[in-house]
ROGUDREN-52581 format. One record per residue (C-alpha): residue in one letter; x, y, z. Coordinates in steps of 0.001 Angstrom, whole numbers, padded with zeros to 6 digits. Layout:
<atoms>
+---------+---------+---------+---------+
! residuo !       X !       Y !       Z !
+---------+---------+---------+---------+
!       A !       X !       Y !       Z !
...
+---------+---------+---------+---------+
</atoms>
This chain:
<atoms>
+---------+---------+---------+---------+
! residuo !       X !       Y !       Z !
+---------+---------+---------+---------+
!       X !  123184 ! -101913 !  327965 !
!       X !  120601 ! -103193 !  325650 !
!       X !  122425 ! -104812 !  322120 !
!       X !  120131 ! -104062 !  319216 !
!       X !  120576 ! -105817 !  315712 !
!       X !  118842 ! -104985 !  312337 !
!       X !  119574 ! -107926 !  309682 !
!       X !  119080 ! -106831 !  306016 !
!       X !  119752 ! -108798 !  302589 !
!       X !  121697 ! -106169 !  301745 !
!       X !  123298 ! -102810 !  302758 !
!       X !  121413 ! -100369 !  301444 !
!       X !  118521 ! -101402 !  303122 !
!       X !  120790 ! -100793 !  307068 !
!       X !  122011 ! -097646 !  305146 !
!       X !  118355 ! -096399 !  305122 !
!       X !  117602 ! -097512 !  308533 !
!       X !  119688 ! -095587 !  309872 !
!       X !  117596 ! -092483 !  310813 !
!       X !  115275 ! -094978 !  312381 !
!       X !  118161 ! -095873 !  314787 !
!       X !  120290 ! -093698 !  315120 !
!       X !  118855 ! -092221 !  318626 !
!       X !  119198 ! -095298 !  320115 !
!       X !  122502 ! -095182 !  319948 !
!       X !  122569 ! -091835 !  320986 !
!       X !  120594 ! -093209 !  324377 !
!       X !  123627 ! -095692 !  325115 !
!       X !  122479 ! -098949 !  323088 !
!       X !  124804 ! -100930 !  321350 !
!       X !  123565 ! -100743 !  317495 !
!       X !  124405 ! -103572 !  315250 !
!       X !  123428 ! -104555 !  311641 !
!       X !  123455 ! -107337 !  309693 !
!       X !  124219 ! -107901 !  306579 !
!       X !  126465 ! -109045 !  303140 !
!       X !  129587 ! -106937 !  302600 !
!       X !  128696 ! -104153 !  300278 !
!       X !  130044 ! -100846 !  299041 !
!       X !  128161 ! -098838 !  301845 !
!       X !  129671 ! -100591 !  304807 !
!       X !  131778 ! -097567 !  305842 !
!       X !  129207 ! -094898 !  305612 !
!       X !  127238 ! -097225 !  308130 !
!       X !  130159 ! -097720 !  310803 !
!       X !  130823 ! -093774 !  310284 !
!       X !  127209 ! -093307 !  311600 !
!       X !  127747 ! -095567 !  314823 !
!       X !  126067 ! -098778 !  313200 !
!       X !  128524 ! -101811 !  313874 !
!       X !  128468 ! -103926 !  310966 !
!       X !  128554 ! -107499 !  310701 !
!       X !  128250 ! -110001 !  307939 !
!       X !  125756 ! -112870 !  306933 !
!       X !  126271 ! -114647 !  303698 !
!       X !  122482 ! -115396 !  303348 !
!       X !  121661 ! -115056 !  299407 !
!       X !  118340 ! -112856 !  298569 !
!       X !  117264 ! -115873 !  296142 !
!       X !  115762 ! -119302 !  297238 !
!       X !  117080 ! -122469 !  298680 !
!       X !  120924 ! -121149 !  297535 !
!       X !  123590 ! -123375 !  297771 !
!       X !  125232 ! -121677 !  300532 !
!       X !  122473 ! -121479 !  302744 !
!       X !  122829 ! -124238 !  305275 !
!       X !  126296 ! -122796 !  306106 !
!       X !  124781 ! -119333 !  306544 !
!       X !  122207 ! -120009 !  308272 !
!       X !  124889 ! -122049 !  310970 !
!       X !  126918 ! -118724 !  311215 !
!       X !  124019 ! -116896 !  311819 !
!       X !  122850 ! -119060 !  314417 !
!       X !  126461 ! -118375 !  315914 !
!       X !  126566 ! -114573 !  315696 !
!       X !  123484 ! -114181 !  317400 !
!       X !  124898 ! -116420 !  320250 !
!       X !  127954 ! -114418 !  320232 !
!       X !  126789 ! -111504 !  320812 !
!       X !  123763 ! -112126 !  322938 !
!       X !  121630 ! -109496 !  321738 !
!       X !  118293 ! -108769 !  323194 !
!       X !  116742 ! -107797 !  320312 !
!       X !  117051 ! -108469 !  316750 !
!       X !  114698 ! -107383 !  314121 !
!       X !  114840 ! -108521 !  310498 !
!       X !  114129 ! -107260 !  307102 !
!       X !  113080 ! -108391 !  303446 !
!       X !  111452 ! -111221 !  302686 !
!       X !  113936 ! -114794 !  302341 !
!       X !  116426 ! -112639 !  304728 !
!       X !  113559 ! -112017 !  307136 !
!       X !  111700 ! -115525 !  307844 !
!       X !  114939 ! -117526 !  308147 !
!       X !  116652 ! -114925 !  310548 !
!       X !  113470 ! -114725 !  312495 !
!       X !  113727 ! -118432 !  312855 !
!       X !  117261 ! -118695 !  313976 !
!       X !  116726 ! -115758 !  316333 !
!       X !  113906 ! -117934 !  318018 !
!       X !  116422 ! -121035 !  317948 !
!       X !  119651 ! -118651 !  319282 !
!       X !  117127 ! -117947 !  321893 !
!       X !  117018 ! -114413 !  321754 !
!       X !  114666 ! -112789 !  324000 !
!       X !  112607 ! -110365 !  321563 !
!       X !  112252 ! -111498 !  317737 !
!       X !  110874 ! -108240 !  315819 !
!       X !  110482 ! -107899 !  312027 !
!       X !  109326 ! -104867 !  309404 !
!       X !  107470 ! -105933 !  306396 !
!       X !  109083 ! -103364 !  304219 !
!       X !  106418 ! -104270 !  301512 !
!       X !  105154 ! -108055 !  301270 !
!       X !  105719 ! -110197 !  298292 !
!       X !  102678 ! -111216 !  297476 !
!       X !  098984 ! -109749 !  297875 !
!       X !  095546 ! -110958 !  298309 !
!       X !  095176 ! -110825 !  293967 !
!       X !  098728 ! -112893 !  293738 !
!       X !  098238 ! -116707 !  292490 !
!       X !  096799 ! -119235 !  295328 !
!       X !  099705 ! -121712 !  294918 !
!       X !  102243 ! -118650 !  295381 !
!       X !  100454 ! -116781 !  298084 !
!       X !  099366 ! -119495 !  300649 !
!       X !  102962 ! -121199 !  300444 !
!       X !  104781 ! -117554 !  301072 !
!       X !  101790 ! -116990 !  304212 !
!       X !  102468 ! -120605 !  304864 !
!       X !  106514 ! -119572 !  305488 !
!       X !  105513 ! -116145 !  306944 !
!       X !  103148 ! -117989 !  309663 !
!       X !  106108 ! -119767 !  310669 !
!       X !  108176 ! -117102 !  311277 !
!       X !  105957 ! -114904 !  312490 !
!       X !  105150 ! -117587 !  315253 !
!       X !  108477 ! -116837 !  316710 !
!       X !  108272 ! -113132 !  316546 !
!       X !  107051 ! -110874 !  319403 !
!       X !  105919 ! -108267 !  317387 !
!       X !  105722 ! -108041 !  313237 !
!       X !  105362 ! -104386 !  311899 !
!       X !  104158 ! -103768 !  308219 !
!       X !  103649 ! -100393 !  306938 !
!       X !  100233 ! -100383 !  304809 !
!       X !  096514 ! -101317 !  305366 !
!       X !  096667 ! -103971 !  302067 !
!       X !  099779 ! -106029 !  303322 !
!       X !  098325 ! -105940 !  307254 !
!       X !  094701 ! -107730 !  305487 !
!       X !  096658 ! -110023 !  303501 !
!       X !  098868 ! -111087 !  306446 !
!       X !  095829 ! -111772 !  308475 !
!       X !  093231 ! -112866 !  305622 !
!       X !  095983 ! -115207 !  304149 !
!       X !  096937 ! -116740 !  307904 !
!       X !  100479 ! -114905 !  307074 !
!       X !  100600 ! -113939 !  310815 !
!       X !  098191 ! -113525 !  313682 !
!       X !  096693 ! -110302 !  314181 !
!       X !  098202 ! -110128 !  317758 !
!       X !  101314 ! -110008 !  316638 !
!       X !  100867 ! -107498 !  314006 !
!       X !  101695 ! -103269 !  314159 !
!       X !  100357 ! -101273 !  311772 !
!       X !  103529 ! -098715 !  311606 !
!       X !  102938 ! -096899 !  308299 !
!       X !  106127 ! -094825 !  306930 !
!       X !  108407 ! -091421 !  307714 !
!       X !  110122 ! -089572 !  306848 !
!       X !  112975 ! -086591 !  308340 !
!       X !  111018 ! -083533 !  307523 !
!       X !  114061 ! -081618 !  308935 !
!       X !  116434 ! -083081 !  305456 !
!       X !  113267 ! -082933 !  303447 !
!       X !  112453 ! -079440 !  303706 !
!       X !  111414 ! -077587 !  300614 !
!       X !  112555 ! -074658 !  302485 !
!       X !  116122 ! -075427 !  302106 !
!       X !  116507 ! -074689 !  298657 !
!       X !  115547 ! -071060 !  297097 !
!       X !  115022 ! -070229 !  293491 !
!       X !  118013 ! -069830 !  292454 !
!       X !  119679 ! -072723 !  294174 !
!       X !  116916 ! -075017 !  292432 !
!       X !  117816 ! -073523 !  289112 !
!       X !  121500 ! -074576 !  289976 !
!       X !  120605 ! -078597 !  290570 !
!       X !  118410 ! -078197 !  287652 !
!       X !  121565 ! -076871 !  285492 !
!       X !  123975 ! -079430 !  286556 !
!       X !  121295 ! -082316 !  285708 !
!       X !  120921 ! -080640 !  282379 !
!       X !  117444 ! -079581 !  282464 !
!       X !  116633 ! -076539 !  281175 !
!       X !  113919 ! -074069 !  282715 !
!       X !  111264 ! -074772 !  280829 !
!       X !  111566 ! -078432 !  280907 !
!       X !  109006 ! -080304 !  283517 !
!       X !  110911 ! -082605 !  285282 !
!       X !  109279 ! -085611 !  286570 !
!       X !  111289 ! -087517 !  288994 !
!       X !  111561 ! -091040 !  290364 !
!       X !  113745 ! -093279 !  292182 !
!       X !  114337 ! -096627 !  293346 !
!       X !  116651 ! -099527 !  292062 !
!       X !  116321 ! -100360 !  288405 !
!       X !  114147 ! -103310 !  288251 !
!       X !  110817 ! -104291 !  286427 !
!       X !  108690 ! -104253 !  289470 !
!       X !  109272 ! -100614 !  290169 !
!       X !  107375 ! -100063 !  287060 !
!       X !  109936 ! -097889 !  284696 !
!       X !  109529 ! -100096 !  281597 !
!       X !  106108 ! -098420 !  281579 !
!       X !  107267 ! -094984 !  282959 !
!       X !  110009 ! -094895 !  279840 !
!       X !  106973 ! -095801 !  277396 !
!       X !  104979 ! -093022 !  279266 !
!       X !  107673 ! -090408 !  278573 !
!       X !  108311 ! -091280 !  275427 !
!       X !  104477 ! -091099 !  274750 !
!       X !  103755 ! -087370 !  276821 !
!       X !  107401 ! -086344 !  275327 !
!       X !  106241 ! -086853 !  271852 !
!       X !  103221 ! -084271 !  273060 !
!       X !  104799 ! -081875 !  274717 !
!       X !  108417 ! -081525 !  274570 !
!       X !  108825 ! -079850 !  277381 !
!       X !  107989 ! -083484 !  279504 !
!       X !  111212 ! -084462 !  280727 !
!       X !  112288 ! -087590 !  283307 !
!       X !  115132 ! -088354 !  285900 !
!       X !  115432 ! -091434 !  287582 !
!       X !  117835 ! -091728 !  290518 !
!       X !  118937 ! -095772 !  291450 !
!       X !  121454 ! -098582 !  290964 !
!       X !  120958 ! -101149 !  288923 !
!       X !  120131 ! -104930 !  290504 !
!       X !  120458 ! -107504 !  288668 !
!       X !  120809 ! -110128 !  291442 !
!       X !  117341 ! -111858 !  291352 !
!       X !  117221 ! -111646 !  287198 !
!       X !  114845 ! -108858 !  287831 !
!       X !  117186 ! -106010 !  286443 !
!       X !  115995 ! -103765 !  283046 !
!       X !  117519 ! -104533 !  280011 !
!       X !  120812 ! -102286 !  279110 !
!       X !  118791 ! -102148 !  275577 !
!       X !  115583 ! -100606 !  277775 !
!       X !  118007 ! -097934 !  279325 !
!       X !  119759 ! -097199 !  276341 !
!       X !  116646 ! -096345 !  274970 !
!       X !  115186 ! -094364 !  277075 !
!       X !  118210 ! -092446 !  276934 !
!       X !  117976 ! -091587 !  273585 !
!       X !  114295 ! -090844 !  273911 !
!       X !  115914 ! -088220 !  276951 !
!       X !  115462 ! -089952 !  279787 !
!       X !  118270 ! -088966 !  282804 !
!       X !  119683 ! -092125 !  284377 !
!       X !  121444 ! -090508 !  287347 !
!       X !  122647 ! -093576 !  288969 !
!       X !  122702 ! -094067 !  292562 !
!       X !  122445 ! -090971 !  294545 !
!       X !  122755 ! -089501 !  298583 !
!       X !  121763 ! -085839 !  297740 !
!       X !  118166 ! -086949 !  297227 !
!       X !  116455 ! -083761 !  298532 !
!       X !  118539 ! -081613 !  296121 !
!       X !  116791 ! -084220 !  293456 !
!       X !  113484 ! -083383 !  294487 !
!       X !  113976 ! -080110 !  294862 !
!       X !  115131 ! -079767 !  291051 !
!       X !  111361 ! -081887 !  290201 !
!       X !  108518 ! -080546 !  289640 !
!       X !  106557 ! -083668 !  289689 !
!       X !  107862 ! -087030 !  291438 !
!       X !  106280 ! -090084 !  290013 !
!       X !  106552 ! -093992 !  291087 !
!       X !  104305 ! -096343 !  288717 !
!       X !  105859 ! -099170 !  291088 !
!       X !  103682 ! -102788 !  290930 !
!       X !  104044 ! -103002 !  294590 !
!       X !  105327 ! -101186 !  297737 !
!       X !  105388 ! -101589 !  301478 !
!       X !  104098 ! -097685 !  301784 !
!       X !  105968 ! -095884 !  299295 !
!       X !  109315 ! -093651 !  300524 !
!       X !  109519 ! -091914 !  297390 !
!       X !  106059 ! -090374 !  297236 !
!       X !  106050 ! -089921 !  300846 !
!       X !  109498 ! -087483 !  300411 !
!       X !  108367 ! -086043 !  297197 !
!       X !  104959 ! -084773 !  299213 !
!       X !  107162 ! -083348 !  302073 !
!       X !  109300 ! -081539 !  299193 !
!       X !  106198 ! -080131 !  298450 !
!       X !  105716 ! -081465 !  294712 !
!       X !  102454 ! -083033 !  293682 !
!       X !  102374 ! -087085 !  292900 !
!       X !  101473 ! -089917 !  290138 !
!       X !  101159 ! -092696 !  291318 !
!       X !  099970 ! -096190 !  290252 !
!       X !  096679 ! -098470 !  291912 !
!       X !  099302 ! -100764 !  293632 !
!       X !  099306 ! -101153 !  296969 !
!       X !  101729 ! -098902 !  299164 !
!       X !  101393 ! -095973 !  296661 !
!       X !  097667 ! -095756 !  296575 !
!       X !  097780 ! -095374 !  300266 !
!       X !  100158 ! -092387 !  300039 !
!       X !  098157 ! -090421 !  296991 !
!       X !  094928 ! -089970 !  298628 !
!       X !  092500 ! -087375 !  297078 !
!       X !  094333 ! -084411 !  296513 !
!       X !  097924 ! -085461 !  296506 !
!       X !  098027 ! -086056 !  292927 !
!       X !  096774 ! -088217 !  290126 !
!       X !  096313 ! -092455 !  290209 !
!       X !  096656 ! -094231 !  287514 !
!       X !  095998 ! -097971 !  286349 !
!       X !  098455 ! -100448 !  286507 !
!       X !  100995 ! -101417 !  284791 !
!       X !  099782 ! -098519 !  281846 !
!       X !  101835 ! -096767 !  279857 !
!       X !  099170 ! -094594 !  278254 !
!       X !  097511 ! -093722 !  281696 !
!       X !  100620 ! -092578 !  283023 !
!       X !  101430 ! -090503 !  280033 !
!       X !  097729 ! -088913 !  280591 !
!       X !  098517 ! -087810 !  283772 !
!       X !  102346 ! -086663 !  283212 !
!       X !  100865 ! -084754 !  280326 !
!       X !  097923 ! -083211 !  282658 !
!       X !  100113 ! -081874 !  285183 !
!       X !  102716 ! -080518 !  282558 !
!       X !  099797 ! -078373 !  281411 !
!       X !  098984 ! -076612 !  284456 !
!       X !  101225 ! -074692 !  286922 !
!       X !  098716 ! -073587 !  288938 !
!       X !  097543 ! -077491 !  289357 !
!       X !  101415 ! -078080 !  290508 !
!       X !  101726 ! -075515 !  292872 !
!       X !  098191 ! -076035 !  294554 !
!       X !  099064 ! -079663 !  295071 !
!       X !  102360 ! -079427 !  296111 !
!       X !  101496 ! -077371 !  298830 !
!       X !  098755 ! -079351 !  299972 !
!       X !  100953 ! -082289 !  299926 !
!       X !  103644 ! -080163 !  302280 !
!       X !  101454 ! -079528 !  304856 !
!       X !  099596 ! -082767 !  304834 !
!       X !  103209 ! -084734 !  304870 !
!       X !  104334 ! -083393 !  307908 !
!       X !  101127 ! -084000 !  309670 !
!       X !  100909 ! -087682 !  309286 !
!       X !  104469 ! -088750 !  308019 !
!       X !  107098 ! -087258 !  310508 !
!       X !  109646 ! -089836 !  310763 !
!       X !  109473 ! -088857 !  314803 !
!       X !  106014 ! -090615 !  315269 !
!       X !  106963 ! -093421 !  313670 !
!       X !  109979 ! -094061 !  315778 !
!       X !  107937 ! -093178 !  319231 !
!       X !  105657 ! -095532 !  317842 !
!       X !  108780 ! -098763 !  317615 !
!       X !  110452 ! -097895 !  320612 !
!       X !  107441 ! -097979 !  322433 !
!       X !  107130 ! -101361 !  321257 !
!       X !  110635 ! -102327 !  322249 !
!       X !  110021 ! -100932 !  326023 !
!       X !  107013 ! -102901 !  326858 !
!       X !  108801 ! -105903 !  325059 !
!       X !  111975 ! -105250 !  327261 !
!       X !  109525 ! -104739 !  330312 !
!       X !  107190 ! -107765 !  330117 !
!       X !  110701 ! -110344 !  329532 !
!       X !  112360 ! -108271 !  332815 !
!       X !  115181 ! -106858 !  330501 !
!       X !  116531 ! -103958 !  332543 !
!       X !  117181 ! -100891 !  330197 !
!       X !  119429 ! -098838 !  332281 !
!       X !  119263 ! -095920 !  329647 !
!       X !  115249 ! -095724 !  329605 !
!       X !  114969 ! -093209 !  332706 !
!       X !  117365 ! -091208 !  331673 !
!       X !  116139 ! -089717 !  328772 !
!       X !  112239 ! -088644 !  328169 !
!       X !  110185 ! -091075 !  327133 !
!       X !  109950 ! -090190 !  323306 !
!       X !  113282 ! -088340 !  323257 !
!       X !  112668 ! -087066 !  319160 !
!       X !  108964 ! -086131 !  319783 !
!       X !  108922 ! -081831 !  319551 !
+---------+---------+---------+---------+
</atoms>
């Protein structure tokens, strides 16, 4: 039986990987993750995931860390997994490095977006490639999901090129299925958010920090709001304020009062998109961005900002771009859409059929577990479940 284990900074980050994983339980592997304690621990044991805990902090050189690190060391010898495959950035190089020292026979890691890019400050992006290199030298295989972070891996000597997987994004076009929701059971979500029919909803989500760029989107609603009235904005996400990096509780009392919906933390996020008619993300940086990525298979049309890992999802024809870090660009093009149904429903349903041609979640996890195999074949790790099953069990 082959012992799997994902190691996140935190929770939600498992929580989301579980439809990544959750078939390889279902083929007989023993599924662990790794991470703090946190308030979503359940939910993952209910879906087969057996937790366990590191005490790694997301920030640097922490107090705590050379006692983490130790009982890291000793989990992985513990359990004798065969693979383990890390997450985030801190999280990720130090638990590739004690994989490599617990001796455990395939290292893997997922850039889930990279922390710094070929435009971020020398001093800052040749020490973070410097640690990356390191880490990376251990792994067997290092997957990052956009074209920008693969170049500045390899142009910044972040990892070798060998090691490297471009892997992209998905998404479960089965729970993200415009289909699922009719007229009037939009009209329903719409009501309980308090939205009225006329209102455009634009809709984002993501935790509530500065890098996702909702300063700017709250400027940009208050700007296309003062236009039209009939601009209106929901944002679905916790708050984080571990890393400093949280938005003021004067920012988001503002944009409350200027009409913004603060929804919180949410799991019915289809029914959210659903209720949108436009999703936006102004984000500074992503890996490849989820959000767009659903919205498009919900069949809504996108804004997006020029940062890498939402560029790459709004290509020509998915939506509008705008610069960076801009208020008044992204107010342009919330105010551009509002103006046009047609333009909506033209590029939402471009966006619906282009999704599900080139983000299916299914390809994307075909793509890893092909990886594992030949990882598990070339070190002689018998798989007893791999011939008893086809060979990409979720592909139709």
């Amino acid at each position: 039986m082959i012992r799997l284990a994902h190691v996140w900074s935190a929770d939600l980050g498992l929580l989301l990987s579980i439809p990544h994983i959750r078939h390889l339980i279902d083929r007989g592997w023993e599924v662990y993750g790794i991470c703090p304690p946190g308030p979503r621990i359940d939910e993952i044991e209910q879906a087969g995931v057996r937790w366990l805990p590191h005490s790694l902090e997301r920030k640097m050189l922490a107090k705590g860390d050379p006692k983490a690190l130790l009982d890291l060391y000793r989990t992985y010898r513990r359990h004798r997994f065969h693979i383990v495959h890390t997450h985030n950035a801190k999280v990720g190089i130090a638990a590739r490095v004690v994989a490599a020292a617990a001796r455990v026979p395939i290292v893997a890691h997922t850039h889930n977006g990279l922390i710094y890019s070929l435009d971020s400050p020398a001093t800052f992006k040749y020490g973070v490639a410097g640690l990356e290199r390191i880490a990376s030298e251990v792994a067997h295989c290092v997957f990052v999901q956009s074209q920008d972070d693969y170049d500045a891996l390899v142009t910044t000597g972040g990892a070798h090129p060998d090691v490297l997987h471009l892997l992209g994004n998905g998404v479960d076009m089965a729970r993200f299925d415009p289909r699922r929701f009719d007229a009037s059971a939009r009209r329903n979500i719409r009501t309980a958010m308090g939205v009225a029919d006329q209102e455009i909803l634009f809709f984002s989500a993501g935790r509530l920090v500065d890098e996702k760029g909702f300063v700017e989107l709250f400027e940009a609603h208050r700007i296309a709001r003062s236009e039209n009235p009939a601009v209106r904005l929901a944002i679905a996400g916790p708050t984080d304020t571990e890393r400093g990096l949280g938005i003021a509780a004067s920012i988001l009392e503002r944009a409350q009062g200027d009409g913004v919906l603060l929804l919180g933390e949410r799991s019915d996020m289809p029914e959210l998109f659903a209720a949108a008619d436009v999703v936006v993300l102004p984000s500074w940086r992503e890996g490849i961005a989820r959000v767009l990525m659903e919205g498009a298979a919900m069949g809504k049309p996108l804004v997006a900002s020029d940062a890498r890992g939402c560029r790459n999802v709004v290509q020509p024809g998915w939506g509008l771009v705008t610069r960076l870090r801009s208020a008044s660009a992204i107010a342009n093009a919330m105010l551009k859409l509002a103006a046009s149904a047609d333009m909506r429903a033209s590029i939402g349903e471009h966006n619906r059929k282009k999704a599900r041609e080139i983000y299916d979640l299914r390809r994307l996890v075909a793509q890893v577990d092909g990886v594992y195999d030949g990882l598990l074949n070339a070190r002689g790790i018998a798989d007893p479940t791999r011939w008893a099953i086809p060979a990409s069990p979720l592909m139709p």
